[in-house]
N, C-alpha and C positions, 0 to 999 in steps of 0.2 A: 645452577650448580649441578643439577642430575643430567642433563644436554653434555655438561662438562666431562662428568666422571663418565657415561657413556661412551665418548669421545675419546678419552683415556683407554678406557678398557678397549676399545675397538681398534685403536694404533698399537697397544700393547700386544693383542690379541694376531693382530695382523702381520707384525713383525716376525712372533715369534713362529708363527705359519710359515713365513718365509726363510728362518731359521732352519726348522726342522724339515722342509725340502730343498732348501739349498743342500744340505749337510749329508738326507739319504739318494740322492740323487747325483752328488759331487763326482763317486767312481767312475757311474755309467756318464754322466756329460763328459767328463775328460777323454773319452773317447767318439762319442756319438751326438753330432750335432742335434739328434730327432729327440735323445733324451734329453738337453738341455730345454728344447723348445715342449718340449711334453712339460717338464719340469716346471718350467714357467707357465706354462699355461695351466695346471691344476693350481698353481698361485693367485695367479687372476680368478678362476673359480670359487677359491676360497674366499678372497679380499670381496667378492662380489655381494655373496653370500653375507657375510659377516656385515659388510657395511647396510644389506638390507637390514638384517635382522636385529644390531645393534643400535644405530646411527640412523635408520629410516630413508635412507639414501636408495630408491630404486633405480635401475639401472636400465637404460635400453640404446641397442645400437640401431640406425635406420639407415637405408639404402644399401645398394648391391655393396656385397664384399667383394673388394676388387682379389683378382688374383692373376699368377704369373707377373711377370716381372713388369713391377710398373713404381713411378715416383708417388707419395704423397706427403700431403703439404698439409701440419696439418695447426690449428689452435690450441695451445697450450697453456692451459689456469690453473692445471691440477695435477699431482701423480695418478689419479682417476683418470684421466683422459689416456696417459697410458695405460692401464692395464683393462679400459676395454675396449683399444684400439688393439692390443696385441694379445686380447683372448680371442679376438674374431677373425683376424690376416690367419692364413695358412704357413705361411714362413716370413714373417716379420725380420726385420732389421730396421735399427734405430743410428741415425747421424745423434753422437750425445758427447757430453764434455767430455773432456780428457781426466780429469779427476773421479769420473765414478769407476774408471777403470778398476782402481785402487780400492774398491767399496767391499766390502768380503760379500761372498756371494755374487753380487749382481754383477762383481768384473770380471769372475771366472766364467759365469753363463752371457754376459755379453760378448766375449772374448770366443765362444763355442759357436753362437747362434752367427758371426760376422758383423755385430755392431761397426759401427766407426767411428771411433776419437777423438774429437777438435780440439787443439789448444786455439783456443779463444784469444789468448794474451798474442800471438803472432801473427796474427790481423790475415796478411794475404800471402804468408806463404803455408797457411792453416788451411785455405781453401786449398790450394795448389796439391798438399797431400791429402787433404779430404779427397779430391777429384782421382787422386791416383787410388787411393786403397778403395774407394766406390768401384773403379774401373777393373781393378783388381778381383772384387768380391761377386763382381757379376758372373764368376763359374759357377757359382753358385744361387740362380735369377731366386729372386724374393720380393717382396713389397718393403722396398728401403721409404723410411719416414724419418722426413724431417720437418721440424718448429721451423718457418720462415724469419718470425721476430725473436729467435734465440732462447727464448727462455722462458719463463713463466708467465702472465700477464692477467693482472687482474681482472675481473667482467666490469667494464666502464673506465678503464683504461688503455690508453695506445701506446703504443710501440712501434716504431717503422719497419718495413719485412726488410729484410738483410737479402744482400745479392746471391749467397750460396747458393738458395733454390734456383732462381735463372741461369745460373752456369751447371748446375747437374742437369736440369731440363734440357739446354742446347747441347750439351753433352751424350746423355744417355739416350736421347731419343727416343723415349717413350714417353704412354701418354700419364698425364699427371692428376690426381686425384686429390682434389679440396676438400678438406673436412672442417665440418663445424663443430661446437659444443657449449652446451653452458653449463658444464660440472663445476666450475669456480662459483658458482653460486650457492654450493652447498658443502663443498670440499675446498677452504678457500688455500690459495695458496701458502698465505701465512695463520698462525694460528693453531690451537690444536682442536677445538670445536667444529663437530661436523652437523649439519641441516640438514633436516627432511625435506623430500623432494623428490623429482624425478629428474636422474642428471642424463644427458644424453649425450650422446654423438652420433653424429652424422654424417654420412660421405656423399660426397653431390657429386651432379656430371663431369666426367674425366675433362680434362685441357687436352686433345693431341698434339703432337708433337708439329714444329711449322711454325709458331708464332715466335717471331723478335724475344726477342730477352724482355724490353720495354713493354713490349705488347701482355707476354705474358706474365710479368711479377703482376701489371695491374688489374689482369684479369681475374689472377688467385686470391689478393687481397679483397677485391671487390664481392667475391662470391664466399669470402671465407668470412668475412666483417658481415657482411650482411644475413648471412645464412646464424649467424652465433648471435646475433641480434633477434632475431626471429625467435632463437628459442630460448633468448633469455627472458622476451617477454612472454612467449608461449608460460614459463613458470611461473609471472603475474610481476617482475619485475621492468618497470618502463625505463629508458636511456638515462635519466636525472637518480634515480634511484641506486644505479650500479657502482661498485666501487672496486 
């Protein structure tokens, strides 16, 4: 029960972090892409902070930050996995649903920084304008990330990677960056209770651009499944044990 109310106070706590600089930071982002992305990033800050100090959740990110304009591909269990993927990118952009558009706060600073929007429900003509407003947002080069398996995914659960990522990859022609993590181990995706721990992320060696579409979704899943495996048991969790 005190794990619980901890948990509580700490989502509560968090939120309203996010509240009160969405809120003093709204004027200057409506005009300034760099105050949006400052904005967001003292959030991550905070939520980083607060989930040490609350929740016992430590945090660490490993290997080179990519930077300049490049793809990454990354594992998704947690709203942790974004914000300390994108307190560490330099100009992050996020491929994300078409409904968090609409999220106060987080659509007007997604909407500033160049996020981009999938309706998910229009299957292939959602890639086709994903592809164009990608195409479109590269006047502005950044490290665009995107979830391969779409969405959430438990630690000890599969999901198939979705073809998006291999058509932005033959597309943009840059090189592409695999991430791992095992934050779902302690920030689970469902649920309101958070575990101590050490949650990570990881970025491993880039993909260059050159390999088949075939060649490279299996190259990214291979090195992205294996690598979040690694460090799920790194946290003393074995494959039978994950959920």
């Amino acid at each position: 029960m005190f794990r619980w109310i901890r948990s509580l106070l700490f989502v509560v706590l968090m939120y309203l972090g996010m509240a009160v600089l969405g809120f003093s930071f709204a004027p200057f982002a409506l005009f300034s892409r760099n105050a949006a992305v400052r904005a967001c990033k003292l959030f991550c800050i905070w939520a980083r902070w607060l989930a040490g100090w609350l929740v016992g959740i430590r945090t660490e990110v490993r290997g080179p930050i990519p930077t300049g304009e490049v793809l990454i591909a990354s594992k998704h269990q947690s709203f942790l996995d974004i914000i300390l993927i994108f307190h560490v990118l330099p100009r992050p952009k996020f491929i994300m649903k078409r409904e968090l558009m609409w999220t106060p706060f987080i659509g007007l600073y997604a909407r500033r920084m160049g996020c981009i929007p999938v309706d998910r429900a229009k299957r292939g003509g959602a890639l086709a304008k994903m592809v164009r407003d990608v195409m479109t947002e590269r006047r502005d080069p950044g490290q665009l990330v995107i979830y391969p398996q779409g969405t959430r995914v438990a630690p000890g659960d599969y999901k198939p990677y979705k073809g998006g990522i291999g058509i932005l990859y033959n597309e943009l022609e840059t090189p592409c960056i695999p991430v791992a993590t095992n934050v779902g181990l302690f920030w689970p995706r469902k649920g309101l209770t958070k575990y101590p721990g050490l949650a990570v992320v990881e970025f491993l060696e880039p993909v260059e651009p050159g390999l088949s579409r075939r060649e490279f979704m299996a190259e990214i899943e291979a090195q992205v499944e294996r690598q979040s495996t690694v460090l799920m048991r790194e946290a003393g969790y074995e494959a039978d044990e994950l959920r």
